[in-house]
C-alpha positions in Angstrom: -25.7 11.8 5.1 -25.0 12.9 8.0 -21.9 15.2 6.8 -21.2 17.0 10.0 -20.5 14.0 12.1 -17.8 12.7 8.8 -16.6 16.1 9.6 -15.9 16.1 13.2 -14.3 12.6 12.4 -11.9 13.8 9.9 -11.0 17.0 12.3 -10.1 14.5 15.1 -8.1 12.4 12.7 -6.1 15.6 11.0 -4.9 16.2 14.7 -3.8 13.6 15.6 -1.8 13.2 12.1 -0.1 16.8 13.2 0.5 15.0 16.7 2.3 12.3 14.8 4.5 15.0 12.9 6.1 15.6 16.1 8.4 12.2 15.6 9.9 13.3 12.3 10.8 17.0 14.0 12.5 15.2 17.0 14.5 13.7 14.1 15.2 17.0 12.9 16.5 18.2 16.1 18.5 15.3 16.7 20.1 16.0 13.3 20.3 19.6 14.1 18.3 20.6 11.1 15.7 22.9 11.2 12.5 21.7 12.6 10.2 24.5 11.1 8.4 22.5 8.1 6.6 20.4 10.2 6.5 23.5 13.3 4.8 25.3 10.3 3.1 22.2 8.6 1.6 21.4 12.4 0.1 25.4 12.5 -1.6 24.8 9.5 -3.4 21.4 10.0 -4.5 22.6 13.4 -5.9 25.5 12.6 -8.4 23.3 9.9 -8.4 20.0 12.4 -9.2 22.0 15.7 -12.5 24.1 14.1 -13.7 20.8 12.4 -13.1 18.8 15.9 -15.8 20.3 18.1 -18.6 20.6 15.0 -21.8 20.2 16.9 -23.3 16.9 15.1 -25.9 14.3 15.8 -24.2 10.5 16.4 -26.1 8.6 13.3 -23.2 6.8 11.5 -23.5 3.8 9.3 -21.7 2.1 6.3 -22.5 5.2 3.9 -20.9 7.7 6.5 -17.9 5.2 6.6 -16.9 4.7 3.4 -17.5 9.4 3.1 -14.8 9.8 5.6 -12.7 7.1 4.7 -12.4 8.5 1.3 -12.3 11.8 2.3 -10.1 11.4 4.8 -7.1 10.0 2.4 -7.5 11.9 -0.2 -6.9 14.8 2.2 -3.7 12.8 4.0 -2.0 13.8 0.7 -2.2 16.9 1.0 -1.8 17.6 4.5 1.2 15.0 4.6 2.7 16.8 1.7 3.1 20.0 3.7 6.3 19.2 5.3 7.5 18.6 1.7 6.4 21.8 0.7 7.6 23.9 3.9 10.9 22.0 3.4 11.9 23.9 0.2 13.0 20.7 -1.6 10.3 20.3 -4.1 9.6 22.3 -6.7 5.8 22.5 -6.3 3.1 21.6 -4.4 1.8 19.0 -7.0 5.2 17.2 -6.5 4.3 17.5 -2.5 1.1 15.7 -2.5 2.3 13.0 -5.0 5.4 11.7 -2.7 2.9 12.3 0.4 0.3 9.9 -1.7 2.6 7.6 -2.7 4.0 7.3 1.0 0.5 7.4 2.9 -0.5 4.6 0.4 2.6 2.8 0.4 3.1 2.8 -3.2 7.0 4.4 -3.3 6.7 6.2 -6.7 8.9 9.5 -6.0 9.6 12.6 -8.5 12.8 12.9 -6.7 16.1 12.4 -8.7 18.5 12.8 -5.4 17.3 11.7 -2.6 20.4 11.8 -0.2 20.4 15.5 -0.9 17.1 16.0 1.8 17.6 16.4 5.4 16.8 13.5 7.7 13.9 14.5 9.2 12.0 14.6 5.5 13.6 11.5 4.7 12.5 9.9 8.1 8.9 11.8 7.6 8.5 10.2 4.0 9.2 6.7 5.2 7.1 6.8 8.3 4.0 7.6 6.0 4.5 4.0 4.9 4.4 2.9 8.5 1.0 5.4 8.9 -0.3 4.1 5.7 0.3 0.2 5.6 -2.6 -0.6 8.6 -4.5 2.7 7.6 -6.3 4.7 10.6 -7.4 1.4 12.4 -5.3 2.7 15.3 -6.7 5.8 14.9 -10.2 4.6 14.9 -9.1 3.0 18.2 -8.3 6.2 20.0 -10.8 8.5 18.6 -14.2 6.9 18.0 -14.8 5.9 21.2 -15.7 9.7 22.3 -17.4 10.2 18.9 -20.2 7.4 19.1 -19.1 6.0 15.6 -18.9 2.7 15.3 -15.7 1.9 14.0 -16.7 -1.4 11.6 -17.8 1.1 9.7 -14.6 2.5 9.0 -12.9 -0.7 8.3 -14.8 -2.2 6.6 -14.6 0.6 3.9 -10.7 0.1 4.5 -9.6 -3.0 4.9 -8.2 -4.9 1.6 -9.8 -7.7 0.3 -13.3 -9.5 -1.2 -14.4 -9.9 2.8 -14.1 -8.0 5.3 -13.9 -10.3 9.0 -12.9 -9.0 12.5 -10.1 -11.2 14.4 -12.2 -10.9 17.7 -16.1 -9.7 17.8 -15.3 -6.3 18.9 -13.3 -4.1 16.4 -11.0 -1.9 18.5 -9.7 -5.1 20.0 -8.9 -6.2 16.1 -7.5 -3.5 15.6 -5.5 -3.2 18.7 -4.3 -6.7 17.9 -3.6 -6.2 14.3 -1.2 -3.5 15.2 0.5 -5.3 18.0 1.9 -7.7 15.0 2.7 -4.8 13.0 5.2 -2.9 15.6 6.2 -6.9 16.7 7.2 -7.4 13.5 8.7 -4.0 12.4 10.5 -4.3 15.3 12.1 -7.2 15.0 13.3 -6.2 10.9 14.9 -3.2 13.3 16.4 -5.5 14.9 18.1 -7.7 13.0 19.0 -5.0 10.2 20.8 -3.5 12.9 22.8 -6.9 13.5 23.2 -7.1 10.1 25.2 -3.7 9.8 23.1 -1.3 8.8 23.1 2.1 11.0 19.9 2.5 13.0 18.4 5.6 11.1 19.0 3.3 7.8 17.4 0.4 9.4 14.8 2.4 10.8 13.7 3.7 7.4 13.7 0.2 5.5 11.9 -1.4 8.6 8.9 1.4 8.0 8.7 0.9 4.4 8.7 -2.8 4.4 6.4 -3.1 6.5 4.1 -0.8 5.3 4.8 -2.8 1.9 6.3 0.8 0.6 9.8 1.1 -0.7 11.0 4.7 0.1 14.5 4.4 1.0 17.0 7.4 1.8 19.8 6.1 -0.7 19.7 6.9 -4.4 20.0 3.1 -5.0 17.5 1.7 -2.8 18.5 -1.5 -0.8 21.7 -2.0 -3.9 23.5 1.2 -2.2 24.4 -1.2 1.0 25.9 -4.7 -1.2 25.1 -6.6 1.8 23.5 -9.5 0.8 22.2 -10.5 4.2 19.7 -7.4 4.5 18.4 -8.2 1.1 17.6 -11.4 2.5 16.1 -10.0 5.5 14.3 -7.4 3.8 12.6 -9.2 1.4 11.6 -12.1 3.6 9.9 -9.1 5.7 8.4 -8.0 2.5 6.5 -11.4 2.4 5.4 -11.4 5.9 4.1 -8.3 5.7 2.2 -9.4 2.4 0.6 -12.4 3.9 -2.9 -12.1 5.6 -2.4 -11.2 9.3 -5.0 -13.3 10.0 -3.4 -16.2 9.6 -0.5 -14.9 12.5 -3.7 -14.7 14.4 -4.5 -18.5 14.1 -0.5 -18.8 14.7 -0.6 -17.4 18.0 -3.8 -19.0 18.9 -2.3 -22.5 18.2 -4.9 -22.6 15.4 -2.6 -24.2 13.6 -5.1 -26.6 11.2 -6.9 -23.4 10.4 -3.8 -21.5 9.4 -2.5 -24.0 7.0 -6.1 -24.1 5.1 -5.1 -20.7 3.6 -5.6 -21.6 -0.2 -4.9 -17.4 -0.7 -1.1 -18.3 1.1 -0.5 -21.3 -0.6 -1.0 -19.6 -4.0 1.2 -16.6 -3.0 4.0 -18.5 -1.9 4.0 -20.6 -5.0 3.5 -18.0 -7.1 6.7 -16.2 -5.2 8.8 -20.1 -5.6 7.8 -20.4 -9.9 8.5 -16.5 -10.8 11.7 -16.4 -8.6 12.8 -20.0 -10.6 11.9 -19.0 -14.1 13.8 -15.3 -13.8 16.4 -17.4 -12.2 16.7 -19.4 -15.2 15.9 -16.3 -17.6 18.9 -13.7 -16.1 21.7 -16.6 -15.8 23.5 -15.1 -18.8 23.6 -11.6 -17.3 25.2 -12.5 -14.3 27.1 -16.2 -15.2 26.2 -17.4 -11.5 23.3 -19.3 -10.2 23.8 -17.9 -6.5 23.8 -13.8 -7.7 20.8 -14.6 -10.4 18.7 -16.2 -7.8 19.5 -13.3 -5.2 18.6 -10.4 -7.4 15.9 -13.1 -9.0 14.0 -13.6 -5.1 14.6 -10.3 -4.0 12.7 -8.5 -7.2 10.1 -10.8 -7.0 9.6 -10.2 -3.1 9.7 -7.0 -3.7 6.6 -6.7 -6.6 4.3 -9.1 -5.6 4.5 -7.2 -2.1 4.3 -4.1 -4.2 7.3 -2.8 -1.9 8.9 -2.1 -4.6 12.5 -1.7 -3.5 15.3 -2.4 -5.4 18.6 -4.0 -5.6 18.8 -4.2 -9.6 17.8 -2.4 -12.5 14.9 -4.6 -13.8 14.6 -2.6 -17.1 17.5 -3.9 -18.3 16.8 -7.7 -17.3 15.0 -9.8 -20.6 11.4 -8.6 -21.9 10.1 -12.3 -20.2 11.5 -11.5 -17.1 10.1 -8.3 -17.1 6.4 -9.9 -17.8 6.4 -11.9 -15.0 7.2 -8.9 -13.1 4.3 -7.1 -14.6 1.6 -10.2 -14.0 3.0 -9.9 -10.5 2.3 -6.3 -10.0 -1.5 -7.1 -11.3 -2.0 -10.3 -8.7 -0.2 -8.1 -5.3 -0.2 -9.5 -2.2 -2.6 -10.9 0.3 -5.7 -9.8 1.3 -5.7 -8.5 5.2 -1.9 -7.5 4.2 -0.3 -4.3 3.7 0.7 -5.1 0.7 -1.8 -4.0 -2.5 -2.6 -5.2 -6.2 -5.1 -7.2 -7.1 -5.2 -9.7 -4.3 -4.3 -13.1 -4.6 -7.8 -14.4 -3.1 -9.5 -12.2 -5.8 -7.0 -14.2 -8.1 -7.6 -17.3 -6.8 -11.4 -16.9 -6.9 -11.4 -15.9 -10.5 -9.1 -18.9 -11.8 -11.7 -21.4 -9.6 -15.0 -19.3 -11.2 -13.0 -20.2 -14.8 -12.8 -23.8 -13.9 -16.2 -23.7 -12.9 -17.8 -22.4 -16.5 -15.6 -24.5 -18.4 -16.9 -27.5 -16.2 -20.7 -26.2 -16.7 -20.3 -26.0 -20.6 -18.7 -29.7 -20.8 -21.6 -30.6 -18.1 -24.4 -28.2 -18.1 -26.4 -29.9 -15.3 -23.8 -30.3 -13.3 -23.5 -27.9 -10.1 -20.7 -27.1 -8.8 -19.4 -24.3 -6.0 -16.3 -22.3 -5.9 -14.7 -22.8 -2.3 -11.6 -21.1 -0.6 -10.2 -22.1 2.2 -12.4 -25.4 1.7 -15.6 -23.3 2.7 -17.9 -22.2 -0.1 -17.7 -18.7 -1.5 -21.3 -16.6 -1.9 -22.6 -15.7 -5.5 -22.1 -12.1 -4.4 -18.8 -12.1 -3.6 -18.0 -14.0 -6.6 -20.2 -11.0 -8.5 -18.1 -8.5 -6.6 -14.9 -9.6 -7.3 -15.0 -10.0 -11.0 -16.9 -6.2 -10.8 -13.6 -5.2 -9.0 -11.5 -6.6 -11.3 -13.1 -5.1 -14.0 -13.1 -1.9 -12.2 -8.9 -2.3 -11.5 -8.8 -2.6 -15.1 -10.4 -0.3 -16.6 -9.1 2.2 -14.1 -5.2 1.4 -15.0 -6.5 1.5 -19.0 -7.9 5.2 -18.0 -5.2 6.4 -16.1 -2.6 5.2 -19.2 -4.9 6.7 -21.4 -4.7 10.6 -19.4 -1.0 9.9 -19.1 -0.1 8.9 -22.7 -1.1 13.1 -23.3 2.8 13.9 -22.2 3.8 11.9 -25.3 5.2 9.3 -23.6 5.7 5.4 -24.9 3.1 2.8 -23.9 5.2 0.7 -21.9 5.7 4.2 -19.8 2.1 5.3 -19.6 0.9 1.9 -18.6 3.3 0.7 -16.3 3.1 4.3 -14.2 -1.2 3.6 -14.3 -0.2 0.0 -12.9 2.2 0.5 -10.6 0.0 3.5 -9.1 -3.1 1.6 -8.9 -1.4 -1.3 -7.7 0.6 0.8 -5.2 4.1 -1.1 -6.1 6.8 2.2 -7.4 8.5 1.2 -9.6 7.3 0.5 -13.6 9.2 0.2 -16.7 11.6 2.4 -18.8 12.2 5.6 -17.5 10.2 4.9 -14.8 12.0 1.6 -13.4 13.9 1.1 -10.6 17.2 3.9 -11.5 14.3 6.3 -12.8 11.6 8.7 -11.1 8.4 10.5 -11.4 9.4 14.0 -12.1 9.1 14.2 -15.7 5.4 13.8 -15.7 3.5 16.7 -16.0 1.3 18.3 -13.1 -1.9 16.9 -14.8 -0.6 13.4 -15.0 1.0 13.2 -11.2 -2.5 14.6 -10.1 -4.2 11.2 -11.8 -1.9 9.6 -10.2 -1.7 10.3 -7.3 -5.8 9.8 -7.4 -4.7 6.3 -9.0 -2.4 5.6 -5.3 -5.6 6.3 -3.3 -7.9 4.5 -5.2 -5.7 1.6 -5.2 -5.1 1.7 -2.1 -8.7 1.7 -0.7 -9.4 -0.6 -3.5 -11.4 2.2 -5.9 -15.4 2.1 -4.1 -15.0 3.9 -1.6 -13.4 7.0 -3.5 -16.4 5.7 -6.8 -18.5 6.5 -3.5 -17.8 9.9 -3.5 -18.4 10.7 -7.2 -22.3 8.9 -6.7 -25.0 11.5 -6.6 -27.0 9.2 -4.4 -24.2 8.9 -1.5 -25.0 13.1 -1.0 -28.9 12.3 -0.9 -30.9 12.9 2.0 -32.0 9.7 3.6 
């Protein structure tokens, strides 16, 4: 392990994260509110970041040193992006820091807040711009710093990227990554845009352009996307949502005229039908609550837009919609968005994978010398990667089961301990009861926010390579 080089890596990439702290103390200024949180919170990752940065260390770096930094390196973001917080006076401990800054760097959108209008802009634009940070991960980052380091940087993505397989757009990764987030500003831009038009103010649309497409769902007003009634940004929101969700690949294939290619996407196909059935059962389910098809199919499409891209904004109180609503809601938060997306969960190629594996035993028990391969995308899918995604789904279970399990220790119901495991794990906000889309965090005690927020991060790098820092053999000597 070559431990030096992970920490000059992770120096270099704290810097720049207090270079990026700048934006959100422009904001401040703009605002005329006091820029000293992230003045102070900029001091403090320096003077860590700087002494790390020019660490004398040999250039060795392969997949083990990748998936080190990588997990080090976010389960530090919370902390360090939870300084502002703390320097802001707001919050009433450091604990509650680290859990907003983990639920924004992951792009989950659980808060322990209970009024959010009440912080100045600058947090409020700093907490929605760690979605932005968080949806693509440090792939930019990667792009700008590993050059001068010698580390390769498909290391680093490939212990980041979401999904069964990792694949690079072009052969050389900074280019892929340079590409990938060309799309991302292209298309944040454009939600900007057309919020604006819309009627929202730019500093609103600003923030709900960052957390959707980061697939977050922090929003500066106390009732999320509701506050504004305007039907038209729902729409435009939540279409964004499920952009953001699909597989940027396939915008790849788009705008190479691959067109064939791009509509082979089995993973698409099932996400999009998946959004069209959930959106016209609760459609059908919530009629008597609101007595007219138009509103129940708004609130329907948007909520479902909003889970399965575990956004997780909100435009109605979901708690108080029908228990078989609310199920669907829950399977959707398990299944998530696509892989290559910023969106988290499951995945729906993992899902999709798993229902063609089923089909395949129950076709070798009624024929048992038949054989027969699982495909996606029409192109057959290795024994290993089969083998890896039913160990990651066992995994993702029995981590939610764990997590409920620490949790239930406040005396808390089930539906509350194992929704807020879920929803952490699956990085989508918002779960049931207490915890829903009116409710918050802040009830939890320190001990359960601090599984938590360990539940965002594993979620979000999709648990191995945090597992990888727990293994005695990652810290053995080669």
């Amino acid at each position: 392990m070559n431990i030096k080089l992970v920490l000059k890596l992770l120096g270099r990439i704290l810097s720049m994260e207090a270079a990026v702290l700048v934006l959100p103390m422009a904001v401040a200024l703009i605002y005329r509110e006091s820029p000293m949180p992230f003045v102070w919170s900029i001091l403090v990752i320096l003077c860590v970041s700087l002494p790390l940065s020019f660490l004398p260390a040999q250039r060795h770096f392969h997949v083990r040193e990748g998936f080190v930094s990588v997990g080090l390196l976010w389960l530090l973001t919370g902390i360090v992006g939870g300084l502002p917080f703390y320097f802001s006076g707001y919050f009433n401990s450091f604990i509650d820091c680290v859990f907003e800054a983990s639920s924004g760097f992951t792009t989950t959108g659980a808060t322990i807040l209970t009024n959010i209008e009440a912080l100045p802009y600058g947090i409020l634009f700093w907490r929605a711009f760690t979605h932005w940070l968080g949806g693509m991960g440090v792939l930019v980052l990667v792009t700008a710093i590993v050059p001068s380091l010698g580390v390769r940087p498909h290391y680093l993505t490939q212990a980041e990227t979401p999904g069964p397989v990792f694949s690079k757009l072009v052969p050389k990764q900074s280019q892929t990554s340079k590409i990938l987030y060309q799309m991302y500003f292209a298309l944040t831009l454009a939600e900007v845009v057309l919020l604006r038009i819309c009627g929202l103010p730019l500093y609103d649309a600003l923030i709900h352009s960052f957390s959707t497409a980061g697939t977050g769902g922090f929003s500066n007003r106390n009732l999320s996307v509701g506050a504004y009634g305007n039907p038209t940004a729902e729409i435009i929101i939540a279409i964004f949502a499920l952009l953001f969700s699909l597989n940027f690949g396939l915008y790849f294939l788009l705008l190479q005229r691959r067109f064939k290619e791009a509509l082979k996407s089995d993973e698409a196909r099932f996400f999009l039908l998946l959004v069209a059935g959930s959106t016209a059962l609760i459609t059908i389910n919530i009629m008597p609550i609101y007595e007219n098809v138009w509103d129940s199919l708004r609130y329907a499409f948007f909520q479902v837009a909003s889970i399965i891209s575990t956004t997780g904004f909100a435009t109605a109180d979901f708690v108080l919609w029908p228990h078989f609503s609310q199920m669907i809601l829950v399977i959707l938060m398990f299944c998530g968005a696509c892989a290559g997306s910023t969106g988290g969960g499951i995945k729906c190629s993992r899902v999709v994978m798993l229902l063609r594996s089923i089909r395949r035993e129950l076709h070798r028990i009624a024929h048992p010398r038949s054989v027969e391969v699982v495909r996606l995308d029409g192109k057959p899918v290795e024994e290993s990667t089969l083998h890896s995604v039913l160990v990651f789904i066992g995994f993702y279970i029995l981590i939610i089961l764990t997590a409920a399990l620490v949790v239930s220790l406040d005396n808390v119901p089930f539906d509350i301990s194992f929704s807020a495991a879920l929803t952490c794990v699956s990085n989508v906000g918002p779960g049931l009861s207490t915890i829903g889309p009116s409710g918050n965090f802040s009830a939890f005690s320190p001990l359960s926010k601090v599984i938590l927020s360990l539940c965002m991060i594993i979620g979000r790098l999709e648990i191995f390579p945090i597992l990888v820092l727990f293994s005695r053999h990652t810290w053995r000597r080669n």
